[in-house]
ROSEGU-541050 format. One record per residue: residue in three letters; y, z, x of N, C-alpha, C in turn. Coordinates in steps of 0.02 Angstrom, whole numbers, plus 50000, padded with zeros to 5 digits. Atoms other than C-alpha are relative to their C-alpha. Layout:
REM residues N
ALAYZXYZXYZX/...
END
This chain:
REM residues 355
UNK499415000050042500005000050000500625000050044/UNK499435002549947501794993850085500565003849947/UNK499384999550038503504999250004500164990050014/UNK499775005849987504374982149979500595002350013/UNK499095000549969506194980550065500264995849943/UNK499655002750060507744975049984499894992550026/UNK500185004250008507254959650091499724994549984/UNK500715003150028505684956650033500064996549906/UNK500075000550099506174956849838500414992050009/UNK499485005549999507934943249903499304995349987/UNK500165005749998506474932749952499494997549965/UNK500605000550044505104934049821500584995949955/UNK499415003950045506774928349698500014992350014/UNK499795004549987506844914549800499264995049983/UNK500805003150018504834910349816499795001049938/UNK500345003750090504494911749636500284997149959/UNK499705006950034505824900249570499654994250025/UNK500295008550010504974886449667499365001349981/UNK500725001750037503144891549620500155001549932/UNK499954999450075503894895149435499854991149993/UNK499975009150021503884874349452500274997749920/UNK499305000750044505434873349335499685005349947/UNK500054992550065504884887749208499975005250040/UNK500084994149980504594905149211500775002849984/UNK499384995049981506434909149197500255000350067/UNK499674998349914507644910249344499885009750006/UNK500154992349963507374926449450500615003550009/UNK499444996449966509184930249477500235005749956/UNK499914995650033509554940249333499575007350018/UNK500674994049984507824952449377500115000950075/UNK499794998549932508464950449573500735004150008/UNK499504996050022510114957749502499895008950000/UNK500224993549999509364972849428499585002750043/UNK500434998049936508164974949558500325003050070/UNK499664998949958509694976449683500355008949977/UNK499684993250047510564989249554499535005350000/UNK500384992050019508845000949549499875001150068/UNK500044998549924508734999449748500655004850020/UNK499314998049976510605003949767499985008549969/UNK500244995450036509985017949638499485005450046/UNK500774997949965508575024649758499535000449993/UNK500615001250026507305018049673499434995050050/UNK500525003849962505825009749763499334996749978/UNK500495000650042504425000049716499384998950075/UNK500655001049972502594998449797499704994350000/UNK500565005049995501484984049841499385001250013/UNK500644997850004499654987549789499594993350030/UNK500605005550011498094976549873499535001149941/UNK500384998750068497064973049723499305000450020/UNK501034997349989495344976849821500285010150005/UNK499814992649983496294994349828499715005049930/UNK500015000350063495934993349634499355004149989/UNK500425000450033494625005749565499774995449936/UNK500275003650072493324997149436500405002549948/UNK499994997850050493855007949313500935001449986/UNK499214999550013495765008549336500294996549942/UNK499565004350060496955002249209500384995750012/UNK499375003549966498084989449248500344997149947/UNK499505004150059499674983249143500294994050021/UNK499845006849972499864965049132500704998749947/UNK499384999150011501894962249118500274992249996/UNK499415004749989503114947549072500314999149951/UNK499405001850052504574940348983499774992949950/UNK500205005150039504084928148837500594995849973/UNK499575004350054505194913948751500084993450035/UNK499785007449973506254898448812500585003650059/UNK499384999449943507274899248984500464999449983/UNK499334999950017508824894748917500145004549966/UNK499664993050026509004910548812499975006050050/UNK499874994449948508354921448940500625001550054/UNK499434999649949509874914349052500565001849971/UNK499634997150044510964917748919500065006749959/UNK499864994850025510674933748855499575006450049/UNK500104996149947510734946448972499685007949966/UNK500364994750026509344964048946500105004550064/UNK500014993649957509194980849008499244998350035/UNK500675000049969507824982349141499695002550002/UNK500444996250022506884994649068499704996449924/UNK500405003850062506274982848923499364996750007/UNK500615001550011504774977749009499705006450027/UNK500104994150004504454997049060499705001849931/UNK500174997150069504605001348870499264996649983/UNK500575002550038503284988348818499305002150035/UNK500734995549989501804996848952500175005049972/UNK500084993450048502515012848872499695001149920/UNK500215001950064502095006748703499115000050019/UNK500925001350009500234998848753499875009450005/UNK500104993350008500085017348832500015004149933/UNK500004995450040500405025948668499464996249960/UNK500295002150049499355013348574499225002350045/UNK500854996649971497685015848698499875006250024/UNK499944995149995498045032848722499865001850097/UNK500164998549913497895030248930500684997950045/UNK499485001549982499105030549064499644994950042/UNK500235005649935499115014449197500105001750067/UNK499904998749934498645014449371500464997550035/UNK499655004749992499654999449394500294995149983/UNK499735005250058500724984549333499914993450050/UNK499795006949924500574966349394500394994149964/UNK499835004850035501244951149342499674994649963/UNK500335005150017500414936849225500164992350034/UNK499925005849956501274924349329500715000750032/UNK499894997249940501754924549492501024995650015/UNK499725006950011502944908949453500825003049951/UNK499384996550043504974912749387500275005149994/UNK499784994150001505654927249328499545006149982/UNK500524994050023504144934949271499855003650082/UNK500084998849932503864937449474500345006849991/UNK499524994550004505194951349439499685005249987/UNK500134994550037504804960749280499365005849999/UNK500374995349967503274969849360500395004350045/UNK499714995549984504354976549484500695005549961/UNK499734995450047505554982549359499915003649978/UNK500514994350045504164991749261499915004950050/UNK500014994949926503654998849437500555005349997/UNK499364993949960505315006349468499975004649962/UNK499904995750020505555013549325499355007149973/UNK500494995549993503855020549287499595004150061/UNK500294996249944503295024449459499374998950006/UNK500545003049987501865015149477500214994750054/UNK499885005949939501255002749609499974993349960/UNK500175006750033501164981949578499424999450041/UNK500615003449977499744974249602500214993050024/UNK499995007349996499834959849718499764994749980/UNK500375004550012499224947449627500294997149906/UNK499485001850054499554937849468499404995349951/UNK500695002650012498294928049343500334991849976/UNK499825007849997499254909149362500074996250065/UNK499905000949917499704908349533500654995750002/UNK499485002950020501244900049457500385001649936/UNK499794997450095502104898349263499764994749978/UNK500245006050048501464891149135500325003349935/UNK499655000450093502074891348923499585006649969/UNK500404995150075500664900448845499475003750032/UNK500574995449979499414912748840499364999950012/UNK500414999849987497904906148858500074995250053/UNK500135002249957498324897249005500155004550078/UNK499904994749935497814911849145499235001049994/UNK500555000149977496354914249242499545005249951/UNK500164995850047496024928949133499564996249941/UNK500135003750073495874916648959499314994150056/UNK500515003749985494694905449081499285004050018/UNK500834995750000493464921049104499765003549944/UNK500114999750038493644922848936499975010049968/UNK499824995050008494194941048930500264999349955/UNK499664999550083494894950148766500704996650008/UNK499305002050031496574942548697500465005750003/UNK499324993450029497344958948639499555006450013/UNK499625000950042497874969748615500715000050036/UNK499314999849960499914966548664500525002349951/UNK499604995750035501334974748640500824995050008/UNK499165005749985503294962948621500285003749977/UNK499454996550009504864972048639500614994549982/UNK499345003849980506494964448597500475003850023/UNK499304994249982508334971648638500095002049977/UNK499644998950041508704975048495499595007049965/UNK500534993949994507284987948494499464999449957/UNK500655003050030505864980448383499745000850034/UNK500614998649956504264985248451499664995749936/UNK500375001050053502804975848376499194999850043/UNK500804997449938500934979348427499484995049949/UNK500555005049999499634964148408499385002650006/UNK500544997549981497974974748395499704994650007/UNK500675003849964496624960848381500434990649995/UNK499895005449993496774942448420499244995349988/UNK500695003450040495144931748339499734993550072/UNK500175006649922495414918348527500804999950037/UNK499294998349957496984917948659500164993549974/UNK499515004250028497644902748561500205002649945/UNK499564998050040497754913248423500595006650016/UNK499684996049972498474927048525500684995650012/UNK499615006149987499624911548576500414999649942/UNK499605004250072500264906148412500185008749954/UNK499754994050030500404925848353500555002550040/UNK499584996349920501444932548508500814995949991/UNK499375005249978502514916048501500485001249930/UNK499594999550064502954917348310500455005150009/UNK499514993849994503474936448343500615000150049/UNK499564999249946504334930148506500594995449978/UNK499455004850061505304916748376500355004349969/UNK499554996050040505764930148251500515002550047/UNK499644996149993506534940948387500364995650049/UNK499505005049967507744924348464499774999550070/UNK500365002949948506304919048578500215001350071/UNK500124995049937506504931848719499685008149964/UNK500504994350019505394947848708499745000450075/UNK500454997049934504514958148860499535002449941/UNK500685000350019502714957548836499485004950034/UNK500464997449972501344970948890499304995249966/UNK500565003150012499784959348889499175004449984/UNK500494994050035498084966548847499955002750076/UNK500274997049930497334979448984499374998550026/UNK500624999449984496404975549107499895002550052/UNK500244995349967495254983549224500014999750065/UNK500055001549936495234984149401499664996550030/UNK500485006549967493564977049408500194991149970/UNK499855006950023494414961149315500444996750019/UNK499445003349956495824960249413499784997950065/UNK500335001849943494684959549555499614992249994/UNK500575008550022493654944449468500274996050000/UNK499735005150023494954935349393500564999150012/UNK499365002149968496584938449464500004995550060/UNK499795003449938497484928449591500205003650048/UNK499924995549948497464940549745500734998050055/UNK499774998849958498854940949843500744993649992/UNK499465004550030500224930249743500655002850034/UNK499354995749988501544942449777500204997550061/UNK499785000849919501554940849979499874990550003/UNK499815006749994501384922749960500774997949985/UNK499365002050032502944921449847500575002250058/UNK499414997249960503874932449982499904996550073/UNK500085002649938503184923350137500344993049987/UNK499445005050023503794907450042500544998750003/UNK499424997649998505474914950024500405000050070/UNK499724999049931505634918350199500134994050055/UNK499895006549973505114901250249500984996550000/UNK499465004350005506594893350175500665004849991/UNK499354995749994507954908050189499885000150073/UNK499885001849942507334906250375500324992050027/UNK499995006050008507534888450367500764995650013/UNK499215001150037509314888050282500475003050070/UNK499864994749958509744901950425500164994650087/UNK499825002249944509454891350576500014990249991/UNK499945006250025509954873150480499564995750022/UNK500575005349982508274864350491499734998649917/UNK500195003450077507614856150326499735005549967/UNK500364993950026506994869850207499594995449947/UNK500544998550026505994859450100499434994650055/UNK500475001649945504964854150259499715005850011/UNK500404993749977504644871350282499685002049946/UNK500605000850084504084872650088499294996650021/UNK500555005649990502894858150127499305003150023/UNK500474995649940502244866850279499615005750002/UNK500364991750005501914883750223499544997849944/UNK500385000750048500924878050069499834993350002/UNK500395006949972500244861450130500064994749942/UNK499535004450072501464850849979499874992250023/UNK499945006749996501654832849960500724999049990/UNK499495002250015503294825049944500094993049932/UNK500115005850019503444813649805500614995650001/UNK499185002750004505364808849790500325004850021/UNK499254998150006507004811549825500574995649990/UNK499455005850027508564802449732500345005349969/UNK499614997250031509524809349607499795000849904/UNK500165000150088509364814849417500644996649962/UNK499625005350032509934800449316500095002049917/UNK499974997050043509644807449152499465005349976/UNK500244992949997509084823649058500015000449913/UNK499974997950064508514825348874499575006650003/UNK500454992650005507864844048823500265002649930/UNK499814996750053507794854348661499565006150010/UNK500384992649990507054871348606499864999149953/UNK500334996650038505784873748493499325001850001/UNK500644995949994504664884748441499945004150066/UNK499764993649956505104897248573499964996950066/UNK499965005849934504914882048706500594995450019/UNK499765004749981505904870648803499664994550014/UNK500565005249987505274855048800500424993150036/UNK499825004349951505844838048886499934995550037/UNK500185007349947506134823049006500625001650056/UNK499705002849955506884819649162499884994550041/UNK500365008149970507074802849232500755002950099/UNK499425000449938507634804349425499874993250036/UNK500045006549959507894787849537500314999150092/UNK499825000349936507894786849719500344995250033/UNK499425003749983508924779349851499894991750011/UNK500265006350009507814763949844499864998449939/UNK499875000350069508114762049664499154999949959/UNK500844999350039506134769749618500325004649952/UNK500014994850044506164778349471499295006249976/UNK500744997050058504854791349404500525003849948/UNK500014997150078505124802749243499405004649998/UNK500274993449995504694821649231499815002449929/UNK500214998050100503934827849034500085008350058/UNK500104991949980504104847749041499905003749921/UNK499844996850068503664861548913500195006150042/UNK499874995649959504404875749005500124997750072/UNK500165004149928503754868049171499904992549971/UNK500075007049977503654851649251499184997249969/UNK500775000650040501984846049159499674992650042/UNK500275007249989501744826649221500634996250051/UNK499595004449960502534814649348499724994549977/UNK500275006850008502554796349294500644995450061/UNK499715008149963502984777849376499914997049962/UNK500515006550048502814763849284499705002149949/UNK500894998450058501804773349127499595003050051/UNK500754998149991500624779849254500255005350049/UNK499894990949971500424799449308500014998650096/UNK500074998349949500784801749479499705007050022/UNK500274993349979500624819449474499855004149918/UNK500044996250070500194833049328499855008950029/UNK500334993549997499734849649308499145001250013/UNK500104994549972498594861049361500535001950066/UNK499614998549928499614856449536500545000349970/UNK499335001050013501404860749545500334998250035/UNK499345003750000502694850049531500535002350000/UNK499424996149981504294856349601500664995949995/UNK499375005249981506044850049584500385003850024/UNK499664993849924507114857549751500704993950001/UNK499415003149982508824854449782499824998150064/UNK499865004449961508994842249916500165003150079/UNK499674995249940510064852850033499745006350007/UNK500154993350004509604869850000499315002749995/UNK500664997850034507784868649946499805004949948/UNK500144993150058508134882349806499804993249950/UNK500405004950057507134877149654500604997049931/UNK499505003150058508004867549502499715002649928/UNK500224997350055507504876649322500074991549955/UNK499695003050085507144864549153500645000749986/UNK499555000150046508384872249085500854998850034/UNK499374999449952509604869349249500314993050015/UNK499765004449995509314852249281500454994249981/UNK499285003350029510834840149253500164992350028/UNK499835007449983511354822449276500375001950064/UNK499534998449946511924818949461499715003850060/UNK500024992849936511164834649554499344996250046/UNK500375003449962510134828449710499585001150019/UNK500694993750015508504833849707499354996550048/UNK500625003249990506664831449785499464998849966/UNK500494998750020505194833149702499495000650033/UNK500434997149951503734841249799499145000849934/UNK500584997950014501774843449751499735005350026/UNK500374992349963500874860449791499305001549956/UNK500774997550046498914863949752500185004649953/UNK500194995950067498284872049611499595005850036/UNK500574996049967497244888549630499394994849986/UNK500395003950005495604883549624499374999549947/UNK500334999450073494984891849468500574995449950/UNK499935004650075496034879449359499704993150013/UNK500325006149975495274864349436499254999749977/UNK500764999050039493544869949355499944995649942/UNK500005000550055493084860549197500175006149934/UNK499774997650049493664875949088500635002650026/UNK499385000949967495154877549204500484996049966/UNK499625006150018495744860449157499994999749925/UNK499854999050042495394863348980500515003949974/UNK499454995950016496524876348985500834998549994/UNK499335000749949497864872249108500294991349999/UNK499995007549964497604850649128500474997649966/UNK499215001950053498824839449060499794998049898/UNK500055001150064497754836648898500135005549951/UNK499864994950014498044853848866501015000749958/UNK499235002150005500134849448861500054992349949/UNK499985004050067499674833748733499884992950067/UNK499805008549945499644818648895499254998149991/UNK500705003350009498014808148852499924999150078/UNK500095003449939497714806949026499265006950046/UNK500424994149955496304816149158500315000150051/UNK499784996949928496724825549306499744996250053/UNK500195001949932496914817749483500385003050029/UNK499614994649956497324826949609500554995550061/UNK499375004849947498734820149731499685002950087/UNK500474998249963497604828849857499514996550022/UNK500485006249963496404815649851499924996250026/UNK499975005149984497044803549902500284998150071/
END
């Protein structure tokens, strides 16, 4: 178990906007308060998850809705605190630990938030290894663990407690409605699980990736050498473009952002980005260059910080980067979950890896 520095958190902010691969929420708001409960003398812990008794409890933490409200309506950082306080009163047990459901955006945060204020450790580790929209797309829903039961807070102080869920798409389509009523932001305590399941099915060691990430390209920026070369490098990426974003349609519904971006490089190629939260598909011509399970990143140009859905804008000069998938979504019930048929794209998974 490590304390994390106020370093360590700058650069997790930084490494899980680009593995959020345009969702998840920007981190800066949760890198905000995170500064404010440090300045506070608050501290949080970094747990290894082989540290994990079988029988421990662990609280799985994040922020639900559409990015563009989360950037817009600013919460106290004890709202994803309250919602493990809630599961706690509903299973009558306290938690050993909190981690994140994905490692990817701003959810990267709201585990350490819960941490601070409850005084628990995080668990390094996370069950996407990125962001994704919905709930049954986490390693968890691919080992077919319970749904529920979860607990959604809003600001406004609505608590609402989800005992059973009948399959994690209906957990999905229950969670999302409640996360609609309350103006599609809500902190979420996910169901509990056990140490021995975080050991099975989590993604071990998300956290110190996201912050070694971070460091890459805040080292990078530091001694003016390309930072998303050093992206590339540290997580063994592809490059697919770099031009500019030519245009940008997006709306919100149903507690999603959904979307296109068409960007065109300086050799007048075009592709065109679909997103529901995240970057979901790369096309050319009609035909996928890239998709999900891997993520698809869009990095400013200069800076290599990541570009949000809900950020991108006509004009801004961007790359686009590829980064593996773990390697439990690449499974046949992986790709059912996670693949792009999952997001509505008639198409099968190829990996940009293969080739």
């Amino acid at each position: 178990m490590r304390e994390l520095s106020a370093d360590d958190i700058e650069a997790l902010a930084v490494g899980a906007w680009i593995l959020g691969t345009g969702g998840g929420g920007s981190p800066y708001h949760g890198l905000l308060n995170m500064r404010r409960l440090y300045d506070e003398g608050l501290r949080v812990t970094l747990m290894d998850p082989q540290a994990l008794a079988d029988g421990d409890d662990v609280a799985v933490v994040s922020y639900m809705g559409a990015p563009l409200v989360t950037q817009e309506r600013l919460v106290d950082s004890r709202m994803t605190a309250r919602s493990v306080e809630v599961m706690e009163e509903y299973i009558g047990r306290k938690f050993r630990a909190v981690m994140a459901i994905e490692i990817g955006g701003g959810n990267a945060m709201q585990p350490l938030m819960a941490a601070a204020h409850l005084k628990i450790p995080v668990v390094d580790a996370d069950a996407m290894g990125r962001a994704y929209p919905e709930a049954q797309m986490t390693t968890f829903a691919v080992g077919d663990l319970a749904p529920a039961p979860l607990t959604s807070i809003d600001p406004r102080g609505n608590e609402v407690i989800v005992s059973r869920a009948a399959t994690w798409k209906w957990m999905e389509r229950t969670s999302r409605k409640v996360c609609t009523e309350f103006g599609s932001i809500a902190a979420t305590c996910k169901a509990p699980r056990t140490g021995a399941e975080v050991k099975r099915w989590g993604i071990p060691y998300t956290t110190t990736k996201a912050i070694n990430l971070g460091k890459a390209v805040m080292d990078a920026n530091r001694r003016h050498e390309d930072p998303i070369a050093a992206i590339l490098k540290a997580e063994r990426g592809k490059r697919l473009l770099a031009g500019k974003v030519v245009e940008v349609e997006r709306r919100t519904t149903e507690g999603f952002l959904r979307g296109r971006a068409v960007l065109e490089s300086d050799g007048r190629e075009t592709i065109v980005l679909d997103f529901q939260n995240e970057w979901t598909v790369a096309w050319h011509d009609g035909r996928p260059l890239a998709s999900t399970p891997e993520l698809i990143c869009v990095l400013d140009s200069d800076s290599g910080e990541a570009i949000g859905t809900e950020m991108v804008r006509y004009g801004q000069r961007v790359t686009v980067i590829v980064l593996p998938s773990p390697e439990i979504f690449l499974t046949p019930r992986g790709l059912q979950n996670v693949g792009p048929r999952a997001f509505g794209h008639d198409i099968d998974f190829r990996s940009v890896f293969s080739s």
